[in-house]
N, CA, C and O atoms as a CHARMM CRD file, in Angstrom:
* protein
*
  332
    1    1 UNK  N     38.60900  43.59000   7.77600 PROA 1      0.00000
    2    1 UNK  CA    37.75000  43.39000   6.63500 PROA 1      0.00000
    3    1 UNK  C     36.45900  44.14800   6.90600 PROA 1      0.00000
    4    1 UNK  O     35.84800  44.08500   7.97300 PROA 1      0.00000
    5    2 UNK  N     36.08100  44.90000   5.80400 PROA 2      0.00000
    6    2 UNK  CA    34.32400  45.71700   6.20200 PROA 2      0.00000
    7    2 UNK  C     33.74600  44.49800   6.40400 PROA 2      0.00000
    8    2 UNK  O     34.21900  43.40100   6.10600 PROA 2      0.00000
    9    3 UNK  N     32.41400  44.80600   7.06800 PROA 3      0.00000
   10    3 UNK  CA    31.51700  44.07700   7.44900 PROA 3      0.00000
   11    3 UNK  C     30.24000  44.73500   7.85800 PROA 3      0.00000
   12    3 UNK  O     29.93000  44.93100   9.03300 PROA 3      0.00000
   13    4 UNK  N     29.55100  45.05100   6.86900 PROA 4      0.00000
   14    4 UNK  CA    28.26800  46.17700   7.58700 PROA 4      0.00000
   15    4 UNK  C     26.94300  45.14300   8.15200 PROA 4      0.00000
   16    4 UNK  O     25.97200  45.73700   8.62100 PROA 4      0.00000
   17    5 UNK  N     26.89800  43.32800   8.09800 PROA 5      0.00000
   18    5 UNK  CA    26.18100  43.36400   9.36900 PROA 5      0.00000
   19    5 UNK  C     26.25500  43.19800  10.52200 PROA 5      0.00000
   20    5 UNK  O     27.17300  42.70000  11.17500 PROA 5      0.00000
   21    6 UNK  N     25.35000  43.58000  10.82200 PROA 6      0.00000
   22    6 UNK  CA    25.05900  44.07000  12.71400 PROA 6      0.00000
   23    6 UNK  C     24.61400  42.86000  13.17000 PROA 6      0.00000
   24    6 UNK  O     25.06800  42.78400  14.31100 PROA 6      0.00000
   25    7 UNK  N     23.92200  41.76900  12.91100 PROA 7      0.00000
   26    7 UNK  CA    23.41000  40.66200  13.58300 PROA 7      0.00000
   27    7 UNK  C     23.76700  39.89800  12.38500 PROA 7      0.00000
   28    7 UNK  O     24.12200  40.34600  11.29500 PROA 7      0.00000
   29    8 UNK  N     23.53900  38.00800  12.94500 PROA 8      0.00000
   30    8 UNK  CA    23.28300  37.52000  12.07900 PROA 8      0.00000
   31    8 UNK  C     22.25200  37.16700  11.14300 PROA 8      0.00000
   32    8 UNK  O     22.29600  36.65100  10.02700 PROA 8      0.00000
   33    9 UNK  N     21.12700  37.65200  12.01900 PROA 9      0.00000
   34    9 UNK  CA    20.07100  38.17000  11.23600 PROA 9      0.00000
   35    9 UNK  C     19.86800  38.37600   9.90400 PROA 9      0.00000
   36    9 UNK  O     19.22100  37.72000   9.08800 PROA 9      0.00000
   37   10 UNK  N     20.72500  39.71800   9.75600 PROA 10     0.00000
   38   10 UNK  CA    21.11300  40.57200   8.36900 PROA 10     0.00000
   39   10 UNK  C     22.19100  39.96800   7.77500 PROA 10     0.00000
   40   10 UNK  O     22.58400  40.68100   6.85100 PROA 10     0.00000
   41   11 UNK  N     23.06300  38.63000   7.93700 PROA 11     0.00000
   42   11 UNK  CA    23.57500  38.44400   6.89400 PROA 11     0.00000
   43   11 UNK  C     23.34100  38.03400   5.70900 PROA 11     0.00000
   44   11 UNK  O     24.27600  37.93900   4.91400 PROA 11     0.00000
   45   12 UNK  N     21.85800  37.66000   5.29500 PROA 12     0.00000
   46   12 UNK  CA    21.35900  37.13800   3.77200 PROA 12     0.00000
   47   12 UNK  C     21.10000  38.65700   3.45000 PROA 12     0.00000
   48   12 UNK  O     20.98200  38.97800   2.26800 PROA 12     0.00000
   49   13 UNK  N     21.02100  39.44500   4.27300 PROA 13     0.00000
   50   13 UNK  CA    20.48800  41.16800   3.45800 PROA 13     0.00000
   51   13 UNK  C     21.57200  41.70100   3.41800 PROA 13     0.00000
   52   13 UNK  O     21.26000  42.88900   3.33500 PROA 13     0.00000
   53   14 UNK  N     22.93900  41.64000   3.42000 PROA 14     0.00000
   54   14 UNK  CA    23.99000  42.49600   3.53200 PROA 14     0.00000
   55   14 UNK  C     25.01600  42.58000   2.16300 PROA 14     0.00000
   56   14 UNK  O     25.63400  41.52600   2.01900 PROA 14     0.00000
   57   15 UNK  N     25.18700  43.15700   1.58800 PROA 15     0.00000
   58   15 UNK  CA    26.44000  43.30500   0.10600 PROA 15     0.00000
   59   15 UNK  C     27.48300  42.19900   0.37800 PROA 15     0.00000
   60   15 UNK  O     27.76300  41.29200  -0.40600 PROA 15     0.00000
   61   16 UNK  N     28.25000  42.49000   2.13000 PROA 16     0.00000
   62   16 UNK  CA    29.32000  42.06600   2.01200 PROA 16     0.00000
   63   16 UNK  C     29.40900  40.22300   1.70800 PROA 16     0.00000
   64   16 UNK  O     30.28500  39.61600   1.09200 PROA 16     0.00000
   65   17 UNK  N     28.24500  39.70500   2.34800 PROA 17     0.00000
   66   17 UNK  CA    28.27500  38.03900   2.18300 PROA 17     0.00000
   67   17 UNK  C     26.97600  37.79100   0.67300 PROA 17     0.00000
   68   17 UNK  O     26.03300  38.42800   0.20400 PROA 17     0.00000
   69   18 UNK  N     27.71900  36.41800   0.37700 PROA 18     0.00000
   70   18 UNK  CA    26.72100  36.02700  -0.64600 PROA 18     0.00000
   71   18 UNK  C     26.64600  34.64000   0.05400 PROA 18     0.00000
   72   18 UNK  O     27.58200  34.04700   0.59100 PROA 18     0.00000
   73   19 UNK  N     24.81800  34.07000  -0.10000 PROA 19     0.00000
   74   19 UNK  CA    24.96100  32.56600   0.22300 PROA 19     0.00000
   75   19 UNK  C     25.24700  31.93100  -0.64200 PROA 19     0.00000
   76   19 UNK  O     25.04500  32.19300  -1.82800 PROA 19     0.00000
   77   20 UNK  N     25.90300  30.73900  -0.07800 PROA 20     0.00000
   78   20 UNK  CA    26.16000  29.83300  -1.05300 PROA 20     0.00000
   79   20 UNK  C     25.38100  28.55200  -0.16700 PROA 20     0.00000
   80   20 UNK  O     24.80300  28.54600   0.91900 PROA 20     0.00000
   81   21 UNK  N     25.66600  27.48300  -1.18600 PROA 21     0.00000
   82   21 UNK  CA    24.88000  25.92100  -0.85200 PROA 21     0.00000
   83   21 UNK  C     26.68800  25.19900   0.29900 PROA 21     0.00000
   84   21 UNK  O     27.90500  25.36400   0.38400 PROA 21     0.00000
   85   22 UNK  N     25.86300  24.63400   0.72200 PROA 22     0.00000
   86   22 UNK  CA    26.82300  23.57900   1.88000 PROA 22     0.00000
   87   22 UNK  C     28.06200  22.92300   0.82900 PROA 22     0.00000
   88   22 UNK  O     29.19300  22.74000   1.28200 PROA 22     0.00000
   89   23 UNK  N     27.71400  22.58100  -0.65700 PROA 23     0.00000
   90   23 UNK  CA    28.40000  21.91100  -1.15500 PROA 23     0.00000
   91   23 UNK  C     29.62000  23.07100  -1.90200 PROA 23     0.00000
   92   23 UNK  O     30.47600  22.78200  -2.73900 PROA 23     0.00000
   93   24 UNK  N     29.35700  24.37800  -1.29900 PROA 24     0.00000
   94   24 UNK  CA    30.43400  25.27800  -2.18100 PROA 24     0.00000
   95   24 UNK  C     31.19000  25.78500  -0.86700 PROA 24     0.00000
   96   24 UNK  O     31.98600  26.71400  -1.01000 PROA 24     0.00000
   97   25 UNK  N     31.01200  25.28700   0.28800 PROA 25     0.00000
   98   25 UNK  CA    31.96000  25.80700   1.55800 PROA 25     0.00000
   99   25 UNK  C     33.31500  25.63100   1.12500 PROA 25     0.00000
  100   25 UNK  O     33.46500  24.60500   0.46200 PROA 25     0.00000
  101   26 UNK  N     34.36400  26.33300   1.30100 PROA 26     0.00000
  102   26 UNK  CA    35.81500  26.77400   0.99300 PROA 26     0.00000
  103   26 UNK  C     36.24200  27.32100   2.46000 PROA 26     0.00000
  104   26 UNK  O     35.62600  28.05100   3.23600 PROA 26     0.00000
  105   27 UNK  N     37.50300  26.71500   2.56200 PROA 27     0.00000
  106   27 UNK  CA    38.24000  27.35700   4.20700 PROA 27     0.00000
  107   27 UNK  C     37.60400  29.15300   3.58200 PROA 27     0.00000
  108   27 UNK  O     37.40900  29.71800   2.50600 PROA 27     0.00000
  109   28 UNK  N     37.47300  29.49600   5.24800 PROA 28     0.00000
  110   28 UNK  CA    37.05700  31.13200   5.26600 PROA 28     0.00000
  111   28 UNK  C     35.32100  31.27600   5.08600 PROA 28     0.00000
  112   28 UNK  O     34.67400  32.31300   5.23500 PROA 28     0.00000
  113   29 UNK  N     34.87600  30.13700   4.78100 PROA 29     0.00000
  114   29 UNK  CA    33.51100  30.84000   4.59400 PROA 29     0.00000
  115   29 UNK  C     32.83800  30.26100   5.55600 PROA 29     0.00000
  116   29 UNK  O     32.98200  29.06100   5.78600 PROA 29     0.00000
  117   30 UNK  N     31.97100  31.07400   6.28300 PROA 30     0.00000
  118   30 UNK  CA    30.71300  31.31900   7.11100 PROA 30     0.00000
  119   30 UNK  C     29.62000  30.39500   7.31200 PROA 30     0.00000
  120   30 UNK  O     29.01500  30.04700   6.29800 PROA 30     0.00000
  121   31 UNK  N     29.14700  29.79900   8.74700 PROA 31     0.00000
  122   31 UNK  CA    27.99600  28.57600   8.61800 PROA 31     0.00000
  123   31 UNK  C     27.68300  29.47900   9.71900 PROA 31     0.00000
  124   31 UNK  O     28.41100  29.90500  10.61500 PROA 31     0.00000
  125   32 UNK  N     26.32100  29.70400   9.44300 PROA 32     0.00000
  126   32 UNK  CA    25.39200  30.19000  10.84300 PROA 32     0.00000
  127   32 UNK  C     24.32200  28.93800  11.21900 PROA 32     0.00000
  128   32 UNK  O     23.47500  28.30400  10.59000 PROA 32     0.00000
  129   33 UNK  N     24.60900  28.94000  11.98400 PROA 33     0.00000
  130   33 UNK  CA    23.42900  27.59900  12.87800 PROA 33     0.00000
  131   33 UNK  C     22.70300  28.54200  13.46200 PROA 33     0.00000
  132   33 UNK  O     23.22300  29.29100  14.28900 PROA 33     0.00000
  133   34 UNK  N     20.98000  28.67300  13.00700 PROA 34     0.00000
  134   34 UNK  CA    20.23100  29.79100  13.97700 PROA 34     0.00000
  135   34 UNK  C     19.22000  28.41800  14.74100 PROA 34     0.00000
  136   34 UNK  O     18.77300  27.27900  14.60500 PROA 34     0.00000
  137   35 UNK  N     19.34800  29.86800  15.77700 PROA 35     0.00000
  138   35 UNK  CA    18.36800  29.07600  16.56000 PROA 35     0.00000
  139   35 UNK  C     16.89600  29.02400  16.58800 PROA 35     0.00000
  140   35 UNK  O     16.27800  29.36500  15.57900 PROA 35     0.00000
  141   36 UNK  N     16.37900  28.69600  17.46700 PROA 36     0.00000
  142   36 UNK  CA    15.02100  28.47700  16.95600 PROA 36     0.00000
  143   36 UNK  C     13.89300  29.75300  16.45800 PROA 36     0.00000
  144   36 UNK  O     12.93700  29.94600  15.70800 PROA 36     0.00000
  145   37 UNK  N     14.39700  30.15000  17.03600 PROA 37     0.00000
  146   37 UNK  CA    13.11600  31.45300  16.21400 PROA 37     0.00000
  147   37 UNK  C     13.80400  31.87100  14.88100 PROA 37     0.00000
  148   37 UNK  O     13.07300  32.41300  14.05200 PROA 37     0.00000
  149   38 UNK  N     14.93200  31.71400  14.61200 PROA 38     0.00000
  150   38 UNK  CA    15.65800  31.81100  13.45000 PROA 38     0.00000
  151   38 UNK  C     16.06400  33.32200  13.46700 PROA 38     0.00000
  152   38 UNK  O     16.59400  33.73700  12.43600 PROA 38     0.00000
  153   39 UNK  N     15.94700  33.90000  14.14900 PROA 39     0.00000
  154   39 UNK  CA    16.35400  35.54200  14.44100 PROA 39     0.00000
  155   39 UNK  C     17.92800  35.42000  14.95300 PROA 39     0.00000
  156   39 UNK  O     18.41400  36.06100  14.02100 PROA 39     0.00000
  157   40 UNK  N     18.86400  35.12400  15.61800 PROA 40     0.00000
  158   40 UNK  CA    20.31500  34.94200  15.61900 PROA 40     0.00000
  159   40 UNK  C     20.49200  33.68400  15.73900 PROA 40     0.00000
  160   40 UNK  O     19.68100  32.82300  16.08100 PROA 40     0.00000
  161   41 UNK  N     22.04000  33.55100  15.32500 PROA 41     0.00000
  162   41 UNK  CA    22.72700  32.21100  15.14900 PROA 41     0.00000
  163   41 UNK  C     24.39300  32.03200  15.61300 PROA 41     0.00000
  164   41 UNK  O     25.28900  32.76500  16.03300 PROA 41     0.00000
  165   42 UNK  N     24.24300  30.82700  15.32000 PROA 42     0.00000
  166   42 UNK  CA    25.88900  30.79300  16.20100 PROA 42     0.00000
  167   42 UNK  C     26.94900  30.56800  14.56300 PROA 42     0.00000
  168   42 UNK  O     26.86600  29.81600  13.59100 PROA 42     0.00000
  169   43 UNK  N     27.74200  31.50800  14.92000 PROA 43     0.00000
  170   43 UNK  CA    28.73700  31.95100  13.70400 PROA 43     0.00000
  171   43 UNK  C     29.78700  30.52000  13.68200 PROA 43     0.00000
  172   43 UNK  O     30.20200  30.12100  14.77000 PROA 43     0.00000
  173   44 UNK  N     30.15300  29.84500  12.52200 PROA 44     0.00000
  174   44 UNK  CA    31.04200  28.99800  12.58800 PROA 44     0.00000
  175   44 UNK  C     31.97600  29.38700  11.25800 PROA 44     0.00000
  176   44 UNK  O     31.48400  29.86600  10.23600 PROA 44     0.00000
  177   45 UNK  N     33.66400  29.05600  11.46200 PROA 45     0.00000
  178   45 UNK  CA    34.41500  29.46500  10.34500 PROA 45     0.00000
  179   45 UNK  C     34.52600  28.24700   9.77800 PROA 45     0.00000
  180   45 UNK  O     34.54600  27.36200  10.63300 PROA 45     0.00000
  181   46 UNK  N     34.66100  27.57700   7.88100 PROA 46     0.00000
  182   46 UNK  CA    35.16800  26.31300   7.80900 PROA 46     0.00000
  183   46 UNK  C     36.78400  26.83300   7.87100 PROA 46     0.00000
  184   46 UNK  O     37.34600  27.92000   7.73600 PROA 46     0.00000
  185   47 UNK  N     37.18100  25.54100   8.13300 PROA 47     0.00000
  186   47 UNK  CA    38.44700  25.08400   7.91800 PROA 47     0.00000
  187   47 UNK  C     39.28100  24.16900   6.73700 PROA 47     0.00000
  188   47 UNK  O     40.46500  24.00100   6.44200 PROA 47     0.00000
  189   48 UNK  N     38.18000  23.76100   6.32000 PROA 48     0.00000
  190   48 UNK  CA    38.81100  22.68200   5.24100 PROA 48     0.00000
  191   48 UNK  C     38.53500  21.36500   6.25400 PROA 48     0.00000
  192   48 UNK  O     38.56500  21.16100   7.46800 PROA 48     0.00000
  193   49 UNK  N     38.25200  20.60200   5.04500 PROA 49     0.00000
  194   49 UNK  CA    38.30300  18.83700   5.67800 PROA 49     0.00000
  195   49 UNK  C     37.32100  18.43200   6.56800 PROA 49     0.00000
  196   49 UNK  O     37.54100  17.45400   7.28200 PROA 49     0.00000
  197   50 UNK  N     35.82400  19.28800   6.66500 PROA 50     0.00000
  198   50 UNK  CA    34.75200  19.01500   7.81300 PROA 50     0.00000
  199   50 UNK  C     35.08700  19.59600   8.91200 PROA 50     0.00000
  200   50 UNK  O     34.46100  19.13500   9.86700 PROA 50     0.00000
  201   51 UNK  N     35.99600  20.62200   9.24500 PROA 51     0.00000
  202   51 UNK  CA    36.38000  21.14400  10.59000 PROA 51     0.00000
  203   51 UNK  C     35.87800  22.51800  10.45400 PROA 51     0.00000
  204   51 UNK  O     35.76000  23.22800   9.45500 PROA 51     0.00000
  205   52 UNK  N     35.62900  22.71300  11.61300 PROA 52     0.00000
  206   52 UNK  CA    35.22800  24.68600  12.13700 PROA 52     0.00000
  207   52 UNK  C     35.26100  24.82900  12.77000 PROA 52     0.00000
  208   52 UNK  O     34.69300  24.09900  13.58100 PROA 52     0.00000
  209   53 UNK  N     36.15700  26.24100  13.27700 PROA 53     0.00000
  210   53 UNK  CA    36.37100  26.87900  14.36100 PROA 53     0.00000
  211   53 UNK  C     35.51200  28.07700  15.23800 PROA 53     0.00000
  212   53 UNK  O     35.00700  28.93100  14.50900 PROA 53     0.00000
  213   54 UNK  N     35.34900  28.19800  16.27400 PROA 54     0.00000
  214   54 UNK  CA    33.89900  28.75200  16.54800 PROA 54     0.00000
  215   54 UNK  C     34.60400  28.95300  18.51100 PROA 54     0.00000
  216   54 UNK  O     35.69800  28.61000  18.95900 PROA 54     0.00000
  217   55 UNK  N     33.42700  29.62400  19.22100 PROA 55     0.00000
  218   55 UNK  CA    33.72600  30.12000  20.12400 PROA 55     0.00000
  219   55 UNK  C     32.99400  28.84800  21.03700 PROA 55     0.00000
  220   55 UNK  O     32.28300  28.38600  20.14500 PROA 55     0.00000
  221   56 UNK  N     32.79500  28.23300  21.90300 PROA 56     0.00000
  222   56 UNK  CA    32.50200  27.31700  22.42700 PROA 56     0.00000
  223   56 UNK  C     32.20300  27.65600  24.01600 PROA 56     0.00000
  224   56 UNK  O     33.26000  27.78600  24.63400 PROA 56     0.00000
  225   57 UNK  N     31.09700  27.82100  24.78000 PROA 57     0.00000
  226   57 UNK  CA    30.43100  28.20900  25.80900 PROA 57     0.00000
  227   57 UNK  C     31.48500  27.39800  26.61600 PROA 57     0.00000
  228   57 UNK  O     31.84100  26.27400  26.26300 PROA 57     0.00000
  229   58 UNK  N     31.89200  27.93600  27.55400 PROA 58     0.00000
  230   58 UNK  CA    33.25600  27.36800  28.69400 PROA 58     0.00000
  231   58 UNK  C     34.57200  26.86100  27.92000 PROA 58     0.00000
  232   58 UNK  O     35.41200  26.13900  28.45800 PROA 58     0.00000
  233   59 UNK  N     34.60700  27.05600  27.36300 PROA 59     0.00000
  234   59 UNK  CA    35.70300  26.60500  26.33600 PROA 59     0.00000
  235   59 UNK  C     36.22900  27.19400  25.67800 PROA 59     0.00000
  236   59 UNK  O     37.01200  26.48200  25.04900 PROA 59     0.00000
  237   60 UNK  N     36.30200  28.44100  25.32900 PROA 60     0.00000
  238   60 UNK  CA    37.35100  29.52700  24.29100 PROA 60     0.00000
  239   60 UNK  C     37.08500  28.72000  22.88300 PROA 60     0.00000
  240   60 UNK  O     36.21800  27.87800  22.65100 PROA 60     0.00000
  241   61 UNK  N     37.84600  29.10900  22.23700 PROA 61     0.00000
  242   61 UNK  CA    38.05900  28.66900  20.76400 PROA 61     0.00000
  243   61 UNK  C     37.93600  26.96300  20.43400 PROA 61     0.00000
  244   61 UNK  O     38.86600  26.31200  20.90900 PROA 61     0.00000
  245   62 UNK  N     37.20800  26.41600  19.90500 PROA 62     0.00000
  246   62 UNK  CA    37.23400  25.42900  19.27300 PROA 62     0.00000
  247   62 UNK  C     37.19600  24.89300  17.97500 PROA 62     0.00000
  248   62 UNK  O     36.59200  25.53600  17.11600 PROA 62     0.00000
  249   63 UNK  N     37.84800  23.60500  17.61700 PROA 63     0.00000
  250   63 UNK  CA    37.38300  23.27900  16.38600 PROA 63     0.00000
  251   63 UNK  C     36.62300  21.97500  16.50200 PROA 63     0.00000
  252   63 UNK  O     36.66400  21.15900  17.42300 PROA 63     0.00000
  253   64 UNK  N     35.86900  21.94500  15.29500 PROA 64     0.00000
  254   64 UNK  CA    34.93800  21.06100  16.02600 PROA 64     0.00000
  255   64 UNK  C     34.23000  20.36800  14.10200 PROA 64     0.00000
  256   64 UNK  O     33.66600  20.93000  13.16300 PROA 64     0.00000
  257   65 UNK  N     34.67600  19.01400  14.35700 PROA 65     0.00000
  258   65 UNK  CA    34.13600  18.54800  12.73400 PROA 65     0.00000
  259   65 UNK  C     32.69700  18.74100  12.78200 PROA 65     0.00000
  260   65 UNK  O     32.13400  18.69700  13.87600 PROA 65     0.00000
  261   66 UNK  N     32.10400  18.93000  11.82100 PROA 66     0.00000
  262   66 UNK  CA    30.86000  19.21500  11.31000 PROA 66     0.00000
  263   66 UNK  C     30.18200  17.56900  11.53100 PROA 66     0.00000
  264   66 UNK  O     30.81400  16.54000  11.28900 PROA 66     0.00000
  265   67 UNK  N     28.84500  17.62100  12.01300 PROA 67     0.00000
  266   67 UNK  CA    27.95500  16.69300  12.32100 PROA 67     0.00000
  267   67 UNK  C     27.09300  16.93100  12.26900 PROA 67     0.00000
  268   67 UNK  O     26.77400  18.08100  11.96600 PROA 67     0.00000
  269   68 UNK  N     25.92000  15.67100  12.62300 PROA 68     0.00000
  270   68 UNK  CA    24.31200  15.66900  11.61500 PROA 68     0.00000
  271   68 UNK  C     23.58700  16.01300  12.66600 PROA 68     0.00000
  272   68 UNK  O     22.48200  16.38700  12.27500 PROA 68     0.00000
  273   69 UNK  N     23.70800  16.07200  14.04600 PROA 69     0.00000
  274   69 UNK  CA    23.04700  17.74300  15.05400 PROA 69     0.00000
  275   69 UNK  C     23.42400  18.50700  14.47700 PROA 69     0.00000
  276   69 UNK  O     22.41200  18.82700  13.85300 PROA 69     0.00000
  277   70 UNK  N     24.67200  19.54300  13.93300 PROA 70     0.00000
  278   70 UNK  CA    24.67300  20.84000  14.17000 PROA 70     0.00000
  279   70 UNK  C     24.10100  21.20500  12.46100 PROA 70     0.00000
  280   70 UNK  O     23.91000  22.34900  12.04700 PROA 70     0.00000
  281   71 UNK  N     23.93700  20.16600  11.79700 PROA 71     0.00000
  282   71 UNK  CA    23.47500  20.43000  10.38600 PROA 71     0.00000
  283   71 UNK  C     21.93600  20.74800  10.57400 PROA 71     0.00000
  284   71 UNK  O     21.33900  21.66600  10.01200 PROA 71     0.00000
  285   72 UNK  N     21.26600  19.61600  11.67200 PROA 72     0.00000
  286   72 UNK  CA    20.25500  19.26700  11.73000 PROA 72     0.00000
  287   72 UNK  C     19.71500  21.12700  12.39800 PROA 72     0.00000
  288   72 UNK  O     18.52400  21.26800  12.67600 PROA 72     0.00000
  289   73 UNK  N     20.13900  21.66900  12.47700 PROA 73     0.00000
  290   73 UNK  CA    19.50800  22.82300  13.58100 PROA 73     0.00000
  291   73 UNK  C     19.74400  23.94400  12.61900 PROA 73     0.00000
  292   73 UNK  O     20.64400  24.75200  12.85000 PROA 73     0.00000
  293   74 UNK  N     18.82400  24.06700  11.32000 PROA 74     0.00000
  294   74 UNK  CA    19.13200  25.03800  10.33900 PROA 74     0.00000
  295   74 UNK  C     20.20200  26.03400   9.76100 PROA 74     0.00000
  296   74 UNK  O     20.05800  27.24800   9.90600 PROA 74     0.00000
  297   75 UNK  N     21.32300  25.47000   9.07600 PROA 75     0.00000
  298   75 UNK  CA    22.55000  26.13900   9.00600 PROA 75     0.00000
  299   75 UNK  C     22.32400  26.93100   7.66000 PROA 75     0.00000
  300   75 UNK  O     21.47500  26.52800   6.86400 PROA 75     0.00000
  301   76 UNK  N     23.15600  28.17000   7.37400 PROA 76     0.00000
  302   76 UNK  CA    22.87100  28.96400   6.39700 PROA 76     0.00000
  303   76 UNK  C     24.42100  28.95800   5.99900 PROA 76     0.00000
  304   76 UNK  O     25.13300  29.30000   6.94400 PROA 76     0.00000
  305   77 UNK  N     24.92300  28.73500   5.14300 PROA 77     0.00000
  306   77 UNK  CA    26.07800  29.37900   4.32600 PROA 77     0.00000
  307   77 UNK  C     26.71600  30.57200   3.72100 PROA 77     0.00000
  308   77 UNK  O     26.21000  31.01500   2.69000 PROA 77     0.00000
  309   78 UNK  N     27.67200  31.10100   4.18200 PROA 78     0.00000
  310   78 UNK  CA    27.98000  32.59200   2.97900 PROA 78     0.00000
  311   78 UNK  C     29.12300  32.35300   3.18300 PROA 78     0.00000
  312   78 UNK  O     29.62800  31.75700   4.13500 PROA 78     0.00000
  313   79 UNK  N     29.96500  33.17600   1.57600 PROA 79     0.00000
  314   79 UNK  CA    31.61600  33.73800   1.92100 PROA 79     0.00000
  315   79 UNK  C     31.04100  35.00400   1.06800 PROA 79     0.00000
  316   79 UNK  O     30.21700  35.35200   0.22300 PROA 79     0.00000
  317   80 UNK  N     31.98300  35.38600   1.83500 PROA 80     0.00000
  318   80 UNK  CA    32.74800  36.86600   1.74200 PROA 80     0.00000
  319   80 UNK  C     32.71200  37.54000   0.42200 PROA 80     0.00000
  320   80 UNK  O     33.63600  37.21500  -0.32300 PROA 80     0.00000
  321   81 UNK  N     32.05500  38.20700   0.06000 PROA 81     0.00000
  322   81 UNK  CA    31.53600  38.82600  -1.67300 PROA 81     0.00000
  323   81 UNK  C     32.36200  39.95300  -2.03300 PROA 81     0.00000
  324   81 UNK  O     31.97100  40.74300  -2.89300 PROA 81     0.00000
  325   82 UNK  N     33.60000  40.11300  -1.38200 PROA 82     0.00000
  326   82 UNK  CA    34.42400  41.07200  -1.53900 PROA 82     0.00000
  327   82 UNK  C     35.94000  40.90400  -1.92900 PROA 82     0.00000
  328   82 UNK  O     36.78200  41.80100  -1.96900 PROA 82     0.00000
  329   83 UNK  N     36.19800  38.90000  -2.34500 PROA 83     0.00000
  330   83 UNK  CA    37.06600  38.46700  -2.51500 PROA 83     0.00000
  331   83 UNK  C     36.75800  38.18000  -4.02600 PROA 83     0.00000
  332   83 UNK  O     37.59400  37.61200  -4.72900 PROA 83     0.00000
């Protein structure tokens, strides 16, 4: 799939994603949790049903239901503007 951004930074500036609100997440679309300076973030996929799959520090691939820490730590929404 194209994808012209380079960080997560640039994904509210990029063609290929549009944000959406938390309440329009659909399996396939995009949750960035940034961190504190708000300059990169940690990429999460939904899954459907409160679940997302994501890369997990010592742990390879995880899924992992959505909770009120990882909400709490500024999450941004997008899918894919090319579907």
């Amino acid at each position: 799939m194209p994808f012209s951004a380079g960080n997560t930074a640039a994904y509210g500036r990029t063609g290929d994603l549009r944000a959406i609100s938390s309440a329009e997440v659909q399996p396939g679309d995009l949750r960035v949790v940034y961190a504190a300076d708000g300059e990169q973030g940690h990429v999460q996929m939904a899954l459907g049903g409160g679940a997302w799959i994501e890369c997990c520090y010592g742990y390879g691939v995880c899924v992992n239901m959505s909770n009120a820490w990882m909400e709490s730590r500024g999450c941004h929404y997008f899918t894919y503007a090319g579907f």
